[in-house]
NUROTOR-831563 format. One record per residue (C-alpha): residue in one letter; residue number from 0; z, x, y. Coordinates in steps of 0.05 Angstrom, whole numbers, plus 32768, in hexadecimal, padded with zeros to 4 digits. Each point is the difference from the previous one (the first is absolute). Layout:
# NUROTOR-831563
  res    n     w     u     v
    A  NUM     Z     X     Y
...
# end
This chain:
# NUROTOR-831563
  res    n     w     u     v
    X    0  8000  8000  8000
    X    1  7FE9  8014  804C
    X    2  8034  8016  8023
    X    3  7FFB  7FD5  8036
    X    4  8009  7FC9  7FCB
    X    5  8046  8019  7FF8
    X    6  8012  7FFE  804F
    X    7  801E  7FB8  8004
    X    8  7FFB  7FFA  804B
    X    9  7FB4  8008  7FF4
    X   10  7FFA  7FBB  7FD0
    X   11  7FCB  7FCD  8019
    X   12  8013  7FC8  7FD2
    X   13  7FBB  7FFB  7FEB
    X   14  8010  7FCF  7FC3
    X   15  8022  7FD6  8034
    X   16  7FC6  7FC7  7FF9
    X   17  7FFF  7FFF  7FBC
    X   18  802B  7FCD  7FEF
    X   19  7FEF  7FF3  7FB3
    X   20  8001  8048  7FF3
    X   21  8048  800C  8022
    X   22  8019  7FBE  7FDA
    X   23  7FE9  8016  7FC2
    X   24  8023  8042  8006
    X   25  803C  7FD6  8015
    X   26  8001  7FD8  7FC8
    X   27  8028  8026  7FCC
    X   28  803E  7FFD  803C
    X   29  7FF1  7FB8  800C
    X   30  7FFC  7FEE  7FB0
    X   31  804D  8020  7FFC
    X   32  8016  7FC6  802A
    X   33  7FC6  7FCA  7FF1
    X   34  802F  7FC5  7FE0
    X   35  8027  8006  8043
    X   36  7FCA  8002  8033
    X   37  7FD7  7FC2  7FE0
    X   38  8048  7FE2  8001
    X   39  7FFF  8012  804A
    X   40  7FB9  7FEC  8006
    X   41  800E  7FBA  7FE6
    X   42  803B  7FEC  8029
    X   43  7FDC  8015  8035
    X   44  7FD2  7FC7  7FF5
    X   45  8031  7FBE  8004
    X   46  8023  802A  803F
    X   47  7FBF  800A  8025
    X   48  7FE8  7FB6  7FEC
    X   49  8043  7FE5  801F
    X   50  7FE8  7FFF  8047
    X   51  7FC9  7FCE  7FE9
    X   52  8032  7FD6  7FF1
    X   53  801F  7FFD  803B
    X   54  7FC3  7FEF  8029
    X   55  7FE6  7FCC  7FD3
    X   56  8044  7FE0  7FFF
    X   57  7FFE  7FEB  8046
    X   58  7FC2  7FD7  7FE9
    X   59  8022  7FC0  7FEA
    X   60  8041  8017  802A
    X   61  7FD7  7FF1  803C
    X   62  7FDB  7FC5  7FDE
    X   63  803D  7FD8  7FE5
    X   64  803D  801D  8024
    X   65  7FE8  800A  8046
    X   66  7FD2  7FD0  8008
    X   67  8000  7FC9  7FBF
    X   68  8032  7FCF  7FFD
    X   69  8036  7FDB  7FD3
    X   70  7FCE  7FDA  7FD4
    X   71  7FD5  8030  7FE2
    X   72  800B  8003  7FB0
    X   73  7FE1  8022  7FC8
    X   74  800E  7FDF  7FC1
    X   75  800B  802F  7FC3
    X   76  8011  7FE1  7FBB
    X   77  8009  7FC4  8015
    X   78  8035  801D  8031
    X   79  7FFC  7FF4  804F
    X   80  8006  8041  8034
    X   81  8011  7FFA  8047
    X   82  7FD4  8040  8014
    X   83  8025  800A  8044
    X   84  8045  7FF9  7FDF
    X   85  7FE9  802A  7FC1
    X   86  7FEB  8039  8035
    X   87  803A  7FFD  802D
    X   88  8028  8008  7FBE
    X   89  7FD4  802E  7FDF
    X   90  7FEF  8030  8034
    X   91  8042  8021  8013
    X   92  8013  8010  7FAC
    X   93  7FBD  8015  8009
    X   94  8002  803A  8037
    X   95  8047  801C  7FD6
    X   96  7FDB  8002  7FBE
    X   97  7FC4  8029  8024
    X   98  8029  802D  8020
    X   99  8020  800B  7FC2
    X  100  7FC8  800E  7FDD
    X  101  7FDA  8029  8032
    X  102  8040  8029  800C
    X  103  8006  8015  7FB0
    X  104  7FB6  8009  7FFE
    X  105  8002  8038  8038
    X  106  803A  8019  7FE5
    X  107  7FE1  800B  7FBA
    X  108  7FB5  8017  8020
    X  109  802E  8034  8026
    X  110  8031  8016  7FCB
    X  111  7FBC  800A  7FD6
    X  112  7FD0  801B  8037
    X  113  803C  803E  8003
    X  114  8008  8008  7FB5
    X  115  7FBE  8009  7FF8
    X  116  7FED  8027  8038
    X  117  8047  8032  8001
    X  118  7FE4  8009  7FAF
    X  119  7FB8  8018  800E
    X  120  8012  8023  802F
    X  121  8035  8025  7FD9
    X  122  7FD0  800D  7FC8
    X  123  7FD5  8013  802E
    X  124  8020  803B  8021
    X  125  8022  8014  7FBF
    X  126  7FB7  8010  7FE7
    X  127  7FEC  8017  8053
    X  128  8037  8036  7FF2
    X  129  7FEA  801B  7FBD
    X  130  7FBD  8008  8020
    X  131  8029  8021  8035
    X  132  801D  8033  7FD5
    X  133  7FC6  8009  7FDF
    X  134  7FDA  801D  8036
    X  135  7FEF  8054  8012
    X  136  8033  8025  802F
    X  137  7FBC  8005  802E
    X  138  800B  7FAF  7FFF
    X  139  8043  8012  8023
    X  140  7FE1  803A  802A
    X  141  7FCA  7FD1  802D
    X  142  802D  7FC3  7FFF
    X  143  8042  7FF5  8030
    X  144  8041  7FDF  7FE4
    X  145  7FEF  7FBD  8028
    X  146  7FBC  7FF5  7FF5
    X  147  8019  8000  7FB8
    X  148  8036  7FDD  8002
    X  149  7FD6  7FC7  8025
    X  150  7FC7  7FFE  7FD0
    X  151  802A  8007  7FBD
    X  152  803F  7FC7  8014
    X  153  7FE2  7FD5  8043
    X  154  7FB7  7FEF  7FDB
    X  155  801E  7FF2  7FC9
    X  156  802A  7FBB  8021
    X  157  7FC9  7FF1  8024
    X  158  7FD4  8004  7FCA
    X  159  802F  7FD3  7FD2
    X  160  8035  7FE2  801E
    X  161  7FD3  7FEE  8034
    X  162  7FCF  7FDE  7FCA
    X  163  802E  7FD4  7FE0
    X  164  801D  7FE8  8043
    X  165  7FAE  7FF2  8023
    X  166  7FEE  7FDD  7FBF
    X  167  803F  7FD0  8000
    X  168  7FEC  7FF6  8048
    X  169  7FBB  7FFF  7FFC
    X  170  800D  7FC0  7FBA
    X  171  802B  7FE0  802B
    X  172  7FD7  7FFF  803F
    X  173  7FC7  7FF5  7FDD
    X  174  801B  7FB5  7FDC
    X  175  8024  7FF1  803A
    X  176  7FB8  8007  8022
    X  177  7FE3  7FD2  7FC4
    X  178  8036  7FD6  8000
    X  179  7FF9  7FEF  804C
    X  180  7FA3  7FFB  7FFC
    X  181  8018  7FCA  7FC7
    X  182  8029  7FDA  8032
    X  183  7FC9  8004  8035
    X  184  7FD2  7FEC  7FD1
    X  185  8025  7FC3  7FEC
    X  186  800F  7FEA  803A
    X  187  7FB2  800E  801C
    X  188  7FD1  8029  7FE9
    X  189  7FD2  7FFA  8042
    X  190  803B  801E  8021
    X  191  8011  8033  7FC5
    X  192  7FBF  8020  800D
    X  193  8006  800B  8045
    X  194  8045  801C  7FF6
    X  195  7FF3  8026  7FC3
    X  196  7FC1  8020  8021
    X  197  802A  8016  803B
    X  198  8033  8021  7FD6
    X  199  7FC4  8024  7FDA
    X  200  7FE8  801B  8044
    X  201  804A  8015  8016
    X  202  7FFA  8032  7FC0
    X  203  7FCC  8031  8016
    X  204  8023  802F  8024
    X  205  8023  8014  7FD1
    X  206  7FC4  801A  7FD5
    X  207  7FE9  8036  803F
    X  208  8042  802B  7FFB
    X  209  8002  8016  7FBD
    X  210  7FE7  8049  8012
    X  211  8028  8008  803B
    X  212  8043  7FED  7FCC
    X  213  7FEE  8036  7FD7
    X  214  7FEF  8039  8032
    X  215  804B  7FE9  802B
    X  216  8024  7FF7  7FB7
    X  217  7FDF  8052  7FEC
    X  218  8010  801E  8047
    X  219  804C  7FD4  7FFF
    X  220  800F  801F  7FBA
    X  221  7FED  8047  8020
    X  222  8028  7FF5  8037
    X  223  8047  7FE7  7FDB
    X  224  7FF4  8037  7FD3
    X  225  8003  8030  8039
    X  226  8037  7FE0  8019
    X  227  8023  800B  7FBB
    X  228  7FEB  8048  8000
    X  229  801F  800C  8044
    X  230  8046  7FE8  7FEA
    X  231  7FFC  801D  7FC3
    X  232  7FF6  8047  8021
    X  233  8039  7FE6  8034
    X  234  8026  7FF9  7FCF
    X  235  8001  803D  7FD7
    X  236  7FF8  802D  8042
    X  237  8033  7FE7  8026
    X  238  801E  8044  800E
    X  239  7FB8  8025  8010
    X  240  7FFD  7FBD  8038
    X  241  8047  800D  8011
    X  242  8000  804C  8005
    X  243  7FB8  7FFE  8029
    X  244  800E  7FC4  8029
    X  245  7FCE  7FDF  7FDB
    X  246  801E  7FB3  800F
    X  247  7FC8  7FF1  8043
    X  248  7FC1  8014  7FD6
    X  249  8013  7FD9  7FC2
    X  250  800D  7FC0  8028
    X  251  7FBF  800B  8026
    X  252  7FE6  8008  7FB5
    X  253  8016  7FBF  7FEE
    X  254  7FF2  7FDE  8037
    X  255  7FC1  800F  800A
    X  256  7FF3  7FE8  7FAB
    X  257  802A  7FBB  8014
    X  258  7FD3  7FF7  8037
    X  259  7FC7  800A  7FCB
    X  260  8016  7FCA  7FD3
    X  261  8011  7FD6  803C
    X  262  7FB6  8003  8010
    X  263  7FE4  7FF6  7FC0
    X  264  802D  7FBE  7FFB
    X  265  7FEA  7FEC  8042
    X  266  7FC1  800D  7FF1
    X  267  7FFD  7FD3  7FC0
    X  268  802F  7FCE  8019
    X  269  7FC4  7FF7  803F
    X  270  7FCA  7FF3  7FCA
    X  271  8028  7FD2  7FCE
    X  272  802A  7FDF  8039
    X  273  7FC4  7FE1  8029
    X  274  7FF6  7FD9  7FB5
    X  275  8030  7FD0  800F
    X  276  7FE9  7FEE  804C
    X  277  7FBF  7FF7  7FE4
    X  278  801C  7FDB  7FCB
    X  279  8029  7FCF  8021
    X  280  7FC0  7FF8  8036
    X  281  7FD1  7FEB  7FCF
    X  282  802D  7FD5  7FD0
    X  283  801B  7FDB  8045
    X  284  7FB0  7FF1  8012
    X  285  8000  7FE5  7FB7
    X  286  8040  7FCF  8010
    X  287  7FE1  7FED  803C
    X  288  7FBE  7FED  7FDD
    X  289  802C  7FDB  7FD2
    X  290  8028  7FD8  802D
    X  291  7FC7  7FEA  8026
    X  292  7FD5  7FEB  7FCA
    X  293  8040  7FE2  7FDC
    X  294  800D  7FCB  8038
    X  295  7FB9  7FE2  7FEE
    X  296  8013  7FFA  7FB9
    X  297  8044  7FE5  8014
    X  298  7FE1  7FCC  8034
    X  299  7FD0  7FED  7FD2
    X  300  8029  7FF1  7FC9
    X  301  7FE1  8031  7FC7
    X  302  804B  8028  8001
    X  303  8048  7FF0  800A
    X  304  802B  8018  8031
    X  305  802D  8019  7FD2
    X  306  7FC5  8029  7FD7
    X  307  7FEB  801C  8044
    X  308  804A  801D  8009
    X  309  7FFC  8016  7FC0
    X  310  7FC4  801E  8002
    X  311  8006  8023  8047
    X  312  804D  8018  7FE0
    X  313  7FDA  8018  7FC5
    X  314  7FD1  802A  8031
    X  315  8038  801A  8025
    X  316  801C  8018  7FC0
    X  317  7FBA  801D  7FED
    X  318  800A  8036  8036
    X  319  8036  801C  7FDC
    X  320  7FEB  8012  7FC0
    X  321  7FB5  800A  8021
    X  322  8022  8042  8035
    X  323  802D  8017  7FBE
    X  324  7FC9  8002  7FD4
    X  325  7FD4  802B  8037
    X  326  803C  8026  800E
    X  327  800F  800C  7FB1
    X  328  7FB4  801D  7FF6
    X  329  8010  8031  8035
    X  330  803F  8014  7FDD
    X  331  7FD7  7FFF  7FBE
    X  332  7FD8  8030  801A
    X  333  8033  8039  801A
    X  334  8022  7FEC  7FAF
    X  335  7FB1  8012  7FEE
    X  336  8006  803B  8029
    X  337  8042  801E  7FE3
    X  338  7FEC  7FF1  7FBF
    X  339  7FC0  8033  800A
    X  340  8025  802C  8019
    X  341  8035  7FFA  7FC8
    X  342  7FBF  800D  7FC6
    X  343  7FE9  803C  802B
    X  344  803E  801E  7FE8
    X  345  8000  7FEE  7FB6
    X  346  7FB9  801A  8004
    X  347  8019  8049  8017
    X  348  7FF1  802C  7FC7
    X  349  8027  803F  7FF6
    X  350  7FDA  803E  7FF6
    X  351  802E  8025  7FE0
    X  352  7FFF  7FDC  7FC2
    X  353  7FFF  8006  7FAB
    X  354  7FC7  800B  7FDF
    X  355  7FF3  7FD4  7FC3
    X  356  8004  8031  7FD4
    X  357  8041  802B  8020
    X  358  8022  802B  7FDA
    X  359  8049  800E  7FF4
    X  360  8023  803C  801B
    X  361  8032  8019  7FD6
    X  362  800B  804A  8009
    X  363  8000  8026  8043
    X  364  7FD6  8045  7FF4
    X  365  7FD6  8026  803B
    X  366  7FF4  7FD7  8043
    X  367  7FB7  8013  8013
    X  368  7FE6  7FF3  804A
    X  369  7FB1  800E  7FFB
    X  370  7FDA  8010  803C
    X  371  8024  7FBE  8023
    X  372  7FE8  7FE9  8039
    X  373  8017  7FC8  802A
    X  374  8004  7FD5  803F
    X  375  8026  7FCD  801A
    X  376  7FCC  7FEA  8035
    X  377  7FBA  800D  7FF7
    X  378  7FE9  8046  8017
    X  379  8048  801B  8008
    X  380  800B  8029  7FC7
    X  381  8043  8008  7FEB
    X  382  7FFB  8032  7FCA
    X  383  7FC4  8023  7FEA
    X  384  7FF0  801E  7FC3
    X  385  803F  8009  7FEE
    X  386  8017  8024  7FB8
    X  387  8041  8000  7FE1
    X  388  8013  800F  7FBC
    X  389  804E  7FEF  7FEF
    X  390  8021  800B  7FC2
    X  391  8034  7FCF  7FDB
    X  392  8046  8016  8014
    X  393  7FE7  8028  803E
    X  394  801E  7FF8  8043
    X  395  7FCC  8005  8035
    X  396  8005  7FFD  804C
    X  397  7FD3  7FE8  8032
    X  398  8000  8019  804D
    X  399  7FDD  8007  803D
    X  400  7FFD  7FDD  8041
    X  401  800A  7FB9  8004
    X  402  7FBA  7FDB  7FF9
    X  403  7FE8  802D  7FD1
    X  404  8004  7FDC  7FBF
    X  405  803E  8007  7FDF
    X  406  8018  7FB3  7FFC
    X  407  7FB7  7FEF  7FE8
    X  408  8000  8034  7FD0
    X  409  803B  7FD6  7FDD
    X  410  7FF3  7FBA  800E
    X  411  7FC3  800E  7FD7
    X  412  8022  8006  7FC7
    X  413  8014  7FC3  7FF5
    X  414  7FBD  7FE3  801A
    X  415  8024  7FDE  8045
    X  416  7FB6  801C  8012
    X  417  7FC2  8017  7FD2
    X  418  7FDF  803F  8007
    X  419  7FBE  7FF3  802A
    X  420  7FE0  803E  7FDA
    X  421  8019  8020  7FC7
    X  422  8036  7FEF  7FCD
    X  423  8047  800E  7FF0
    X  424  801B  8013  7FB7
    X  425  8032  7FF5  7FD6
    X  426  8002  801B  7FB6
    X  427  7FAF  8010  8011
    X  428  7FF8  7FB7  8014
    X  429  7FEE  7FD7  803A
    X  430  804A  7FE6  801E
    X  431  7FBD  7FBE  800E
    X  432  7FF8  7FFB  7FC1
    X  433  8052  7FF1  7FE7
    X  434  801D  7FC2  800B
    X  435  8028  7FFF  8041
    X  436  803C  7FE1  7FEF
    X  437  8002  8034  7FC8
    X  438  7FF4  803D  8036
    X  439  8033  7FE6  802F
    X  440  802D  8004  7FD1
    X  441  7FFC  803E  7FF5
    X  442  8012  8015  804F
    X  443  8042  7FFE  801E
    X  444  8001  8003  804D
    X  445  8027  8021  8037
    X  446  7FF4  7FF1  8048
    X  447  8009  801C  8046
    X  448  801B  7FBB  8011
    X  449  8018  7FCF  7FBA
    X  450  8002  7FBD  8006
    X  451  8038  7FE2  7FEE
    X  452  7FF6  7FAF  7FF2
    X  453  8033  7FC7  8016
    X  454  802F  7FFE  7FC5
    X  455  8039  8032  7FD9
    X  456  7FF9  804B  7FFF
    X  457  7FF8  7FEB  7FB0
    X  458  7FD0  7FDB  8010
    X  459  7FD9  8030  8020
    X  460  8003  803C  7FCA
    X  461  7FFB  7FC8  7FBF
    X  462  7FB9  7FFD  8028
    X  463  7FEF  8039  7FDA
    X  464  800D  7FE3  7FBA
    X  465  8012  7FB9  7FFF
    X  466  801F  8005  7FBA
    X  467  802A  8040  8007
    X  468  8041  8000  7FE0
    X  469  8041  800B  801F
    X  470  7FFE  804A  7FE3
    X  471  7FB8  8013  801D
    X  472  801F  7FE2  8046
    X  473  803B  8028  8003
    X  474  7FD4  8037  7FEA
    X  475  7FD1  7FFA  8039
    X  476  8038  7FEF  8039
    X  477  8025  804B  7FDD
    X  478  7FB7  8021  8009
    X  479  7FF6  7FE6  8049
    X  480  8049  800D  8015
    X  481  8008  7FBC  8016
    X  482  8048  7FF9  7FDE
    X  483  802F  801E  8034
    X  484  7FD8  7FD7  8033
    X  485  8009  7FBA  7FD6
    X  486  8046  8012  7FED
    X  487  8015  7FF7  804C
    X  488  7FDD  7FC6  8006
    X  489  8025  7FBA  7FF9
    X  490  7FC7  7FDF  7FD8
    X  491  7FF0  803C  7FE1
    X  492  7FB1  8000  7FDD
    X  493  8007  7FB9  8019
    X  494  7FFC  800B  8041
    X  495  7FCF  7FD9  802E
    X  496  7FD0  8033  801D
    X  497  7FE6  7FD1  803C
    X  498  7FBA  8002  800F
    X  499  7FDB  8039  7FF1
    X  500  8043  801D  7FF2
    X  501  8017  8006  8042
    X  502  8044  8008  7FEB
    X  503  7FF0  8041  7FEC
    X  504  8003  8042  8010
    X  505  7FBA  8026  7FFE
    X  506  801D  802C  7FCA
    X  507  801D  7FC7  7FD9
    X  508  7FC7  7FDB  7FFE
    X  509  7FD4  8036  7FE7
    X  510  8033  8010  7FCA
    X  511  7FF6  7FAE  7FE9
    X  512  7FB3  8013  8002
    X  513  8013  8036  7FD9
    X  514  802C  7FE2  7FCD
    X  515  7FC2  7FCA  7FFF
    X  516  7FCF  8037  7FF0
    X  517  8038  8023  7FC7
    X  518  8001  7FB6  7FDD
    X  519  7FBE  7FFB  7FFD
    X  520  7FF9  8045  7FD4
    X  521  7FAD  8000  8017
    X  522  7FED  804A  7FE8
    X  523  7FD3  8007  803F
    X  524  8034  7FFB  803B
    X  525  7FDA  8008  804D
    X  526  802F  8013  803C
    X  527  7FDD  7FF1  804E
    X  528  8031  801D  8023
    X  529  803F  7FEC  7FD7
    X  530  8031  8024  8035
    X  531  7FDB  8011  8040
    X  532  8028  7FCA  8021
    X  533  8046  8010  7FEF
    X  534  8033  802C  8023
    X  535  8013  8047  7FDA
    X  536  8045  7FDE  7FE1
    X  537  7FD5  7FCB  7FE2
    X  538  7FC8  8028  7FEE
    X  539  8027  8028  7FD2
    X  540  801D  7FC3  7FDB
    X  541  7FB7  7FE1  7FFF
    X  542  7FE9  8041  7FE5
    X  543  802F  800B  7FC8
    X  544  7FE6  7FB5  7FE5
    X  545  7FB8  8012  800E
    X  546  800D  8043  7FD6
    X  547  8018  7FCB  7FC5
    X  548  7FC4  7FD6  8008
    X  549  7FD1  8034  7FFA
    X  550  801E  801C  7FBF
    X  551  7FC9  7FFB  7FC9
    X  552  7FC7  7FDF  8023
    X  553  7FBC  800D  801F
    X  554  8019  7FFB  804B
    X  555  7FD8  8001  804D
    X  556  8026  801D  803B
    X  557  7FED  7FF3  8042
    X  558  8029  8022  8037
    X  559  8000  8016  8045
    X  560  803E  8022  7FF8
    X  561  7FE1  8041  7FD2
    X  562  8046  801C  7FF4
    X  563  8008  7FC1  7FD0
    X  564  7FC7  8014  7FD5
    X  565  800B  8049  7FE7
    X  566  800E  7FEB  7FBF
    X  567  7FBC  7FDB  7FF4
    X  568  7FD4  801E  7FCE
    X  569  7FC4  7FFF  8025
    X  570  7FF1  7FEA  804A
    X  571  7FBF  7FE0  8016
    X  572  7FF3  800F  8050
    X  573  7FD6  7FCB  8018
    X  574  7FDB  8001  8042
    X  575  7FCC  7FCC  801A
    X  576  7FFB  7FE0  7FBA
    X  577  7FF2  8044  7FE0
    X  578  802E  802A  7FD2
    X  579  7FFA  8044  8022
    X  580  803A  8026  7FDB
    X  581  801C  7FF0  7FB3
    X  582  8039  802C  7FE7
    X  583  804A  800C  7FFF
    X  584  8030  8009  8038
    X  585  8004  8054  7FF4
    X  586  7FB2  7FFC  7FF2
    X  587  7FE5  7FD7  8041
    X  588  8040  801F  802F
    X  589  7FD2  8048  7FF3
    X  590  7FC5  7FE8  801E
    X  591  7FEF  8027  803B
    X  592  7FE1  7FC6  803C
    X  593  800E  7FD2  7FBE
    X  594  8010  7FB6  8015
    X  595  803B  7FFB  7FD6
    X  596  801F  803C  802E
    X  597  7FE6  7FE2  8042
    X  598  802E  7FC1  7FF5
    X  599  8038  801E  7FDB
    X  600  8010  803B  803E
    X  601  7FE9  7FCA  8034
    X  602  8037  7FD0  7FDF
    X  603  8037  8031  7FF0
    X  604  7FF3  8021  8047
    X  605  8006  7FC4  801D
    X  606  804B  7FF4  7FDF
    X  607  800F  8048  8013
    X  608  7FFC  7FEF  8042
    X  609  8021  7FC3  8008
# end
């Protein structure tokens, strides 16, 4: 997939028209809560044909209450009925047993319309954020934390939630419109067409803005997500916007994106709101029309007073459902909207994936980089034609100024990225051709920064092996010298660590990264930076676990600090994506104008002087 395919503030919704394609793909969400929604769907019908009743019920109110009189009778089995006194009876039981009924009915349609639509959408984002951690680290590279966040939990409501809630609306409105045309019709179809063709005119508008919903909805989404991104980096810089006086430019920041999606409302609200002007014009032309043409009918006898009031009561009504239903077709269309926008995620497709045929890895021999070359954006090479032969059990460093390859020499490894050119080897096999949950297994991790999730500091290191038993735990808290630290605390390996472990100390966290690393027992273990961060005190402690992690396995070193990586076997000096230098500390330290001995006196001068 195109990588502008994978930049979500780029999506044009280009499915949006499709309706019976986007329903289809629906479907197996909708199915999961079918016997519910027809359930919805059908008491949707009686509610929305209530308002009929109404109208036609002033009919003979207005005939036989209002203006009849004591003697009119219907006889029935033999049985005489006062209709005047049967109606003055009847009528008020009446209006308590309709309110009854229309009051359970809603209550049902919306008890239903948010059972359904809370469920699909559920299921929906349960499957949106599998996709989600599905997708490449480059996914995560070209996309910010709100756009995400918008695309993979707002679309998703909107998409079903929404749907459930239009189509109640849309049933409802829709028999409520029938209902009403009937009554019209009954009462006179001379005046049902005029007031039924009216209504159809009133309904055009809404068909011209379904382009201009889409492009608002797209640039709204991009907008929010921004918005999301900016309090997101708020939050977890607070002290870079406190230390730099920072407040004044974030608050212009976010400003200036509220003012955006105050436009973009504006905007939309200025193209659907003129609907219901329009609307309301043309429908009150149509009761006009009516009411003049109805006083001829009435004065000539062909139609009652009371089917008149009935019938102009009925139109009335008929403006209701007729504004609902053109304002639930412009909702449709933003659910129609979300809902492309929620496929163009499920139809991201990883590139780093399994091959059919991948094969297990089950022993860690020689790690082979062959004549790698690669880029993260076309035409900037980030390593070139680089070769690296590392055997199992060897410790190996990498160093040289920062940009120059290190970090993508070992997030290759696990395939976060593929090799543009080239391969990588493992036992004399493409790392492409394993299975990757099978290779990742086989790599234990160390970084500059850890992150620590929400949760227990067991939590965090049982990470590493889910089903590790109390003996391998212990063993890996010994190994990371974690147990002084979690003796002192309260809680002890209970211990809430906050978010992103920000109850912490830089040294204790990587020491929980550590013990997460030891659990895992991976023999290929890959360290970016493990203790750059840390003050001397710490280091040492962080060291001494590091040294028991690295016992016994294959294991990559990167380091600025070079006084932390005599003991390597080899060390690989990298320099503008090219290994320039490949031996031990004693052999590269020799080199006369030799890289190596450029950065190690320029460092250790440096810390001579200071």
């Amino acid at each position: 997939m195109e990588d502008s395919l994978l930049k979500l503030k780029d999506t044009k919704s280009k499915a949006a028209f499709q309706y019976g394609n986007l329903l289809r793909k629906m479907f197996p969400y909708i199915k999961k809560v079918l016997p519910r929604t027809i359930l919805l769907l059908m008491l949707a019908v009686p509610l929305g044909l209530l308002d009929g009743v109404v109208a036609f019920a002033l009919r003979p109110y207005m005939d036989f209450v209002v203006n009849g009189n004591e003697t009119q009778v219907y006889e029935i089995f033999g049985h005489k009925i006062f209709i005047q006194a049967f109606l003055i009876k009847f009528i008020p039981v009446a209006i308590v047993i309709f309110a009854l009924l229309q009051g359970l009915l809603k209550y049902f349609c919306n008890y239903l319309s948010e059972w359904s639509g809370n469920k699909m959408s559920n299921n929906l984002k349960s499957d949106l954020f599998k996709k989600f951690t599905s997708l490449d680290t480059k996914f995560y590279d070209i996309n910010t934390s709100g756009i995400v966040l918008s695309r993979f939990l707002t679309d998703p409501d909107q998409a079903s939630k929404k749907l459930i809630e239009t189509l109640k609306v849309f049933i409802l409105s829709a028999f409520e419109l029938v209902a009403l045309v009937i009554v019209l019709l009954v009462n006179s179809w001379k005046l049902a067409i005029i007031g039924v063709g009216v209504m159809g005119i009133a309904m055009i508008p809404v068909t011209l803005i379904r382009k201009h919903i889409k492009k608002v909805s797209n640039q709204t989404m991009v907008v929010t997500g921004n918005m999301t991104t900016n309090f997101n980096e708020s939050f977890a810089g607070n002290k870079i916007i406190t230390a730099y006086n920072l407040q004044d430019k974030q608050n212009d920041k976010f400003d200036n994106q509220v003012k955006q999606q105050f436009d973009l409302a504006i905007s939309l609200t200025k193209r659907v709101g003129w609907m219901s002007p329009i609307m309301y014009a043309i429908c009150s032309v149509g009761i006009a029309i009516v009411m003049y043409y109805g006083n001829g009918l009435i004065l000539s006898g062909e139609m009652s007073a009371g089917s008149f009031a009935s019938f102009v009561t009925s139109l009335l009504l008929l403006y209701k459902p007729t504004k609902t239903l053109g304002l639930t077709l412009t909702n449709l269309q933003n659910t129609f909207v979300a809902m492309a926008r929620v496929f163009e995620l499920f139809d991201l497709i990883p590139t780093i994936k399994n091959k059919p045929d991948a094969k297990k890895l089950e022993k860690i021999g020689n790690i082979e980089f062959n004549n790698v070359y690669f880029e993260y954006e076309a035409g900037i090479p980030v390593l070139k034609n680089f070769n690296l032969s590392v055997k199992s059990n060897e410790t190996i460093a990498l160093v040289g100024n920062s940009g120059g390859g290190k970090s993508t020499v070992v997030n290759l490894i696990p395939r976060f990225y593929d090799v543009n050119t080239g391969s990588i080897s493992i036992n004399g096999i493409d790392i492409r051709d394993y299975d990757i949950v099978d290779l990742r297994n086989n790599i234990s991790f160390v970084f500059q920064d850890n992150y620590l999730f929400s949760g227990t500091i067991r939590e965090n290191i049982l990470m590493g092996k889910a089903n590790a038993t109390d003996a391998e735990l212990a063993e890996a808290i010994k190994l990371s010298h974690l147990d002084e630290f979690l003796g002192s605390l309260p809680e002890g390996i209970d211990t809430i660590v906050g978010e992103r472990g920000a109850s912490l100390s830089g040294g204790q966290r990587q020491r929980v990264a550590i013990a997460r690393a030891i659990i895992k027992n991976a023999p290929i273990v890959i360290l970016d930076e493990a203790t750059s961060a840390l003050d001397n005190e710490s280091e040492a402690i962080v060291q001494k676990a590091l040294d028991n992690l690295m016992q016994n396995r294959t294991v990559f070193v990167i380091a600025h600090r070079l006084s932390t990586i005599h003991n390597a076997d080899r060390i690989a000096v990298l320099n503008e994506g090219e290994l320039v230098e490949l031996g031990s500390h004693n052999e590269l330290i020799k080199i006369e104008n030799g890289r190596y001995k450029y950065l190690y006196d320029m460092q250790f001068g440096t810390e001579l002087v200071k």
